[in-house]
N, C-alpha and C positions, 0 to 999 in steps of 0.2 A: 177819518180817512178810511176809506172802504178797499181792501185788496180784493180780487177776481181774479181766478187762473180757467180761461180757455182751452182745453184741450181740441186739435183734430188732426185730423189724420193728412199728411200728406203724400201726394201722386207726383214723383218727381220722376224724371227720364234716369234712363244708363247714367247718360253724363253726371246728370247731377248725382247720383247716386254716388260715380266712381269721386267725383268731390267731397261729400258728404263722409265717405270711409277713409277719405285722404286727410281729411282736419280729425277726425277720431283716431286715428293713426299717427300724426303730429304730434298731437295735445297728450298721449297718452304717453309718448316718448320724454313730454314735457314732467311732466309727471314725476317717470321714474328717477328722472335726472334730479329733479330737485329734492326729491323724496331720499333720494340717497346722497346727495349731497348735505342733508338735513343727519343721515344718519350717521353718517361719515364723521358728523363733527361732536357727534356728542360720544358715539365710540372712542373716538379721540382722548375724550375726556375721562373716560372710566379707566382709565388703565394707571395705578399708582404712582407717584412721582417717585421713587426709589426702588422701582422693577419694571419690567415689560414683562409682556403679555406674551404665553409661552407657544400661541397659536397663529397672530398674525398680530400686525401694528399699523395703527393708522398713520402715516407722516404730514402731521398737518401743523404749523405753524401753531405756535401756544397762544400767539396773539392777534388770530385770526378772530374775525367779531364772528357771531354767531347767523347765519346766512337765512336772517327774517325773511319777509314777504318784499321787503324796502332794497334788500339788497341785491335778491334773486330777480322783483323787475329791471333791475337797471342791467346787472348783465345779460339778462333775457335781450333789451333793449341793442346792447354791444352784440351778441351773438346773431341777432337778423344780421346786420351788416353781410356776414362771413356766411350762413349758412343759408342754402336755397329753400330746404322745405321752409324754414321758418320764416323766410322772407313773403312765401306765397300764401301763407295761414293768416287769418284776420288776426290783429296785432291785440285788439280785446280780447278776445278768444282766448289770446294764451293767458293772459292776464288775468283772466278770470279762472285760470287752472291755478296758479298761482293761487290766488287769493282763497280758496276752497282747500288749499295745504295749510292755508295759514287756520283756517279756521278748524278743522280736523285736527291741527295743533292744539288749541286751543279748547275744543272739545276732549282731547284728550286731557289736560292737565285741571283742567276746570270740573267737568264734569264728569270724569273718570270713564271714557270712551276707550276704547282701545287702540293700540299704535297705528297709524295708516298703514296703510297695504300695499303693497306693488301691484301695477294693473298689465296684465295679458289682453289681447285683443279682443278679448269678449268681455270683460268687465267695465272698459271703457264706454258708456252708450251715451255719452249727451256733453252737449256743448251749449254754451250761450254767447247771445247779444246781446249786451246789457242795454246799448241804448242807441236809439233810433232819432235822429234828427228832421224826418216827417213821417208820417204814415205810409207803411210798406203793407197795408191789406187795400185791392182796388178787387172790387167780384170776390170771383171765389181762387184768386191768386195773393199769394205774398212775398213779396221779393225779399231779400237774404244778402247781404254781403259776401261778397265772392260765389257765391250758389247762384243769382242768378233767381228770375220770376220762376214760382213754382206753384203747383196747381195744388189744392187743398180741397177737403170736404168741406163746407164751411154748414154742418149739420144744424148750429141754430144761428141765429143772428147777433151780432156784438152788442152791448147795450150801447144807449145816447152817455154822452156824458163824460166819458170814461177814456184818461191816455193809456196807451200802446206803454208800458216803462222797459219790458224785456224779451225777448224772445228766444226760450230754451227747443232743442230741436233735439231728441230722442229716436237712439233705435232697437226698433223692440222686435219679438219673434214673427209677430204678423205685420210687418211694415215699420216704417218712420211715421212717427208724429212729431207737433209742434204745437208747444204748450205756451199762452198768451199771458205776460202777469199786467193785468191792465190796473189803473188806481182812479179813483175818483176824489177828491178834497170835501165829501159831503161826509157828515158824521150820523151816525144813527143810533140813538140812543137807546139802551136797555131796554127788551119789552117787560112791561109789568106784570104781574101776576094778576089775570082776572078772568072771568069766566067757566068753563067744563073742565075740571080738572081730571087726568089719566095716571094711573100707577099703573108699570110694567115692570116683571118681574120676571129675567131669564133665567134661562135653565138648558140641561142636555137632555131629557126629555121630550119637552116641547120647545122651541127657540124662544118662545115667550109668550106671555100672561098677562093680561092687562086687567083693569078692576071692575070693567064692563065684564068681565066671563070669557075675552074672547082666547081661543089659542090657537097659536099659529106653531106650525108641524117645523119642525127643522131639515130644512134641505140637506142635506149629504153631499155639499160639493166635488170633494176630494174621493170619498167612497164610491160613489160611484162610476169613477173612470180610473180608479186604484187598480183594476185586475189590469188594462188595458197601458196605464202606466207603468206597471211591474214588468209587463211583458216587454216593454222597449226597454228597459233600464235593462234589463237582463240581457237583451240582443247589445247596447252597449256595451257588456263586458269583452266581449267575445273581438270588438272592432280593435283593429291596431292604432294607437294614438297618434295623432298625426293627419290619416288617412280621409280622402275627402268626403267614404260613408260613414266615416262615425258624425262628421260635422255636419252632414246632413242630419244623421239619428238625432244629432244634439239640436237641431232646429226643429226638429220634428216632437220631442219630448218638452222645450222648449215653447212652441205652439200651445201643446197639451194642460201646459203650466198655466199657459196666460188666459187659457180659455176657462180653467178653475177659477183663476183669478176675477176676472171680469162678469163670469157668472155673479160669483158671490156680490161682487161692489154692487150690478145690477139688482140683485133681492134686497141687499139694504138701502138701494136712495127708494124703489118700489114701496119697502115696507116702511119705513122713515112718513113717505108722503101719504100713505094710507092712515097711520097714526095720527100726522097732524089733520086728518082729515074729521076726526072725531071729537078733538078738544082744542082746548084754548092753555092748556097749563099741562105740561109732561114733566114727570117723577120718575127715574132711572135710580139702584143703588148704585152707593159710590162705592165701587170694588177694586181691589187688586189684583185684576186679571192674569200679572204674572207667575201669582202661586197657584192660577187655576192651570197654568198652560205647564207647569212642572209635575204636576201629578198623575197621577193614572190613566187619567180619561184626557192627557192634554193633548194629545192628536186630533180628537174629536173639538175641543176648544178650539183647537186654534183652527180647525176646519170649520168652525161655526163664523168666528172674526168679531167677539163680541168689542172687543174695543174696535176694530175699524166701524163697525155698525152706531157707537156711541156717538163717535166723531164724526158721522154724517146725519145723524138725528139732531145732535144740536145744531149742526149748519143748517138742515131744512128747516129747523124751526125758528131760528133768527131768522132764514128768509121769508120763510111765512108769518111773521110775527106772534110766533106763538114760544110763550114762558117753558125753559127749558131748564131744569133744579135736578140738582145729586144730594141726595139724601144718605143717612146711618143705616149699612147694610145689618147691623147687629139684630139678631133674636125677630129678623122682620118673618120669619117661616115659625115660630112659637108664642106668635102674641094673635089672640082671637081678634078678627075685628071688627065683632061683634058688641063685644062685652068690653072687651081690653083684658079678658084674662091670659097669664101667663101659662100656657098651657105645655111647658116640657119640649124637650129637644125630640126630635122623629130622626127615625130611618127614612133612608132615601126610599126604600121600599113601600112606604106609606104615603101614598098620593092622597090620600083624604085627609082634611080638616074635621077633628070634631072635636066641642069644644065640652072639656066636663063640667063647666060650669052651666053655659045658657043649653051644651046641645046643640051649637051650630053647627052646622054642616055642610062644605063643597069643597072644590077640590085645591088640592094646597098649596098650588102657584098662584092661583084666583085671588084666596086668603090673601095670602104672603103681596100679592101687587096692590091689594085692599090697603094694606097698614102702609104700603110705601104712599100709597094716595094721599094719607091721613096722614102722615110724617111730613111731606109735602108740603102740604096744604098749610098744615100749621106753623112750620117753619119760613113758608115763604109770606104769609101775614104777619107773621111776625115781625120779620124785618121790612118790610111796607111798614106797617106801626109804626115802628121805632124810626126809618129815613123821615116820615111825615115828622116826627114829634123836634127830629134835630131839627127840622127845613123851619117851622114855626118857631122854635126855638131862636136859631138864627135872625129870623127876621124879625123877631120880640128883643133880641138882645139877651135871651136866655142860654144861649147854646151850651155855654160853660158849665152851667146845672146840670141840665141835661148830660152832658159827658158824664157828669162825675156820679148821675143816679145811674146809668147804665153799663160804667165801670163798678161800681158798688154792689150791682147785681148778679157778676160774673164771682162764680167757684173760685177762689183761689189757690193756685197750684202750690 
C-alpha cells in the first residue's frame, strides 16, 4: 500500500477564516481539559497514603478508573449535549484531539517523549477529517465539513488511482493550507541495486561530495537573514505582551521563520533530484546527526538540515526508482581509495588526500564519498547474493542449508 501526502495552499473568505479559528479555538480548549484532567489524576496518585501533600490536594475519588481515550470520548459525547461550542464543532474533529492525547501518552511512556504540553492560541495550528464518504475535491475547490466549499491552489494534479483517507488543514504564518493523505492498495516492491552507482559525503564546508568530484557549496539558510532576524527579536523585547504590535512583530518574525524553512526543503527536493539525475544506485553515511547538532558547529548543522535532506533523498529515490543504501560511517575520511591504505586520522584543516603509500591525490571529501561508493556497492551485492542463493535455495528445498551457512558465517558476539 502506497501512502501520499498532498500539500496546498488554501484561499478561503473572512467567513471561513473566522470558522477555521473557531474549531482551533474549540479543539484547543479540548485539549487543555483533557490534558489536565489526565494530570489531575495521576497527581492524585503521588501523594502518600499516610500524609498529604503540604502544598495543595487533589480530591479525586481512589476509585476513579484512570480517564483513557475510551472514557474522555464518551463524556466528550455527554458534554455536546449541554455545551454550544462543542455542539457546533465537527464531532471527529474533537475526537481526533483526543486520540492524539492518547497517543502523546503513549509516546511518552513508550518511547520516552516528554509530558504533553498545554496549548496557548498559537501552538494549536491543525485540525483533521479523518474520513470522507465521497470526494470533496471538484476543480480547484474542496469542500470541508462545517467550512463549507473552499478555493485551493491545486499547483500539480492528484494522481489516478488513489482515495482521499484524510484531510488535515494547517495554519501557518503565510496562510492556511491543507495537506491530502491519499492511499493506493498497489505495493511496489524494493528497487534493486544495479546500475551507476554514487557516494556522497557531507560535510560543513561543502554541503557535499560525491564520487564523480562534484561539490556542491552549502547555502547559509539561517546566516543570512540572522542580522535582519536579530533585529526584530530585539524590537520584540521592547513590545508589551499582550499588545496587538507585538502579535504582529510575532507574525512577522514568524513569516521570517517559515521562509528559512521553505527555502531550505526547496534546495533539498532540487538537489535530491539532481543526484538521482546522475545514477542508478546512492550511498549516504549512516550518521548520528544528533551529536553533530550538540557540538560547536551545531547551529551551522542544523542550518544545513542534513537529516531532513536524507529523508527526502530516499523518498526521491524510491520515486524515481533509483537504489538508496546507508553505509559504515567509520575511518570513510582515512582509508585511500585508491589502494585501500589506511592512511591516519586528519585535521579538519586538511582538505587534501594524499596517500603515503600509492601518492594519491584530491581532495578529501571526493576521497571520503569514493570509499562510501565502494562500501556501498559491495555491501548492497552482497545481500543481492545471498537473497538470490535463499530464493534458489527455497525453491530446491535447500533453504535450511543455506540459513545455517549464513548464520555460521556471522562473528559471534
Amino acid at each position: 500500500m502506497i501512502t501520499l501526502t498532498y500539500e496546498f495552499k488554501l484561499i478561503p473568505s473572512q467567513q471561513q477564516i473566522a470558522i477555521i479559528e473557531d474549531i482551533l479555538a474549540v479543539i484547543r480548549k479540548v485539549w487543555n481539559y483533557a490534558l489536565r484532567e489526565r494530570k489531575d489524576w495521576i497527581n492524585g496518585r503521588k501523594c502518600a497514603v499516610d500524609s498529604c501533600s503540604l502544598h495543595q490536594e487533589y480530591i479525586i475519588p481512589s476509585d476513579a478508573p484512570y480517564p483513557n481515550y475510551n472514557i474522555q470520548a464518551a463524556n466528550l459525547t455527554k458534554a455536546k449535549k449541554t455545551n454550544p461550542e462543542l455542539k457546533r464543532t465537527n464531532a471527529q474533529v474533537l475526537q481526533q484531539v483526543l486520540k492524539n492525547l492518547e497517543r502523546a501518552f503513549n509516546n511518552m511512556k513508550q518511547q520516552g517523549y516528554g509530558f504533553p504540553r498545554f496549548k496557548n492560541k498559537y501552538r494549536m495550528r491543525s485540525f483533521v477529517f479523518p474520513q470522507f464518504k465521497n470526494n470533496p475535491i471538484s476543480n480547484e475547490y474542496i469542500k470541508l465539513p462545517q467550512i463549507g466549499l473552499v478555493q485551493m491552489r491545486l499547483s500539480r494534479p492528484i494522481p489516478e488511482g488513489f482515495k482521499l483517507k484524510q484531510v488535515r488543514v494547517v495554519r501557518r504564518a503565510s496562510g492556511y493550507f491543507v495537506m491530502l493523505s491519499l492511499q493506493s492498495p498497489v505495493s511496489i516492491p524494493d528497487t534493486p541495486a544495479s546500475g551507476h552507482p554514487l557516494g556522497i559525503d557531507i560535510g560543513l564546508d561543502k554541503f557535499l561530495a560525491t564520487s564523480e568530484g562534484e561539490l556542491i557549496e552549502r547555502p547559509k539558510f539561517l546566516t543570512k537573514l540572522q542580522s535582519e532576524l536579530t533585529l526584530l527579536q530585539r524590537r520584540l523585547k521592547l513590545k508589551s505582551k499582550g499588545s496587538k504590535n507585538r502579535h504582529k512583530l510575532n507574525q512577522k518574525i514568524a513569516r521570517l521563520h517559515q521562509k528559512i524553512s521553505d527555502t531550505r526543503k526547496d534546495f533539498h527536493f532540487k538537489l535530491a533530484h539532481h543526484l538521482c539525475d546522475q545514477a542508478r544506485m546512492i550511498f549516504v553515511e549512516d550518521l548520528d546527526l544528533r551529536t553533530w547538532a550538540k557540538g560547536m558547529l551545531g547551529k551551522h548543522t542544523l542550518d544545513a538540515g542534513f537529516g531532513q535532506f536524507f529523508n527526502i533523498l530516499a523518498w526521491v529515490c524510491r520515486k524515481r526508482g533509483v537504489y538508496f543504501g546507508k553505509v559504515d560511517y567509520r575511518y570513510t575520511s582515512q582509508i585511500c581509495p585508491n589502494c585501500g591504505a589506511h592512511t591516519g586520522k586528519k585535521d579538519l584543516s586538511e582538505r587534501i588526500h594524499k596517500c603515503p603509500e600509492c601518492q594519491y591525490e584530491m581532495n578529501r571529501d571526493v576521497a571520503a564519498a569514493k570509499v562510501i561508493c565502494h562500501r556501498g556497492v559491495t555491501a548492497a551485492f552482497a545481500d543481492a547474493w545471498f537473497n538470490k542463493l535463499t530464493l534458489v535455495g527455497v525453491l530446491s528445498g535447500t533453504g535450511n542449508s543455506l540459513d545455517k551457512c549464513h548464520s555460521s558465517s556471522k562473528p559471534k558476539s
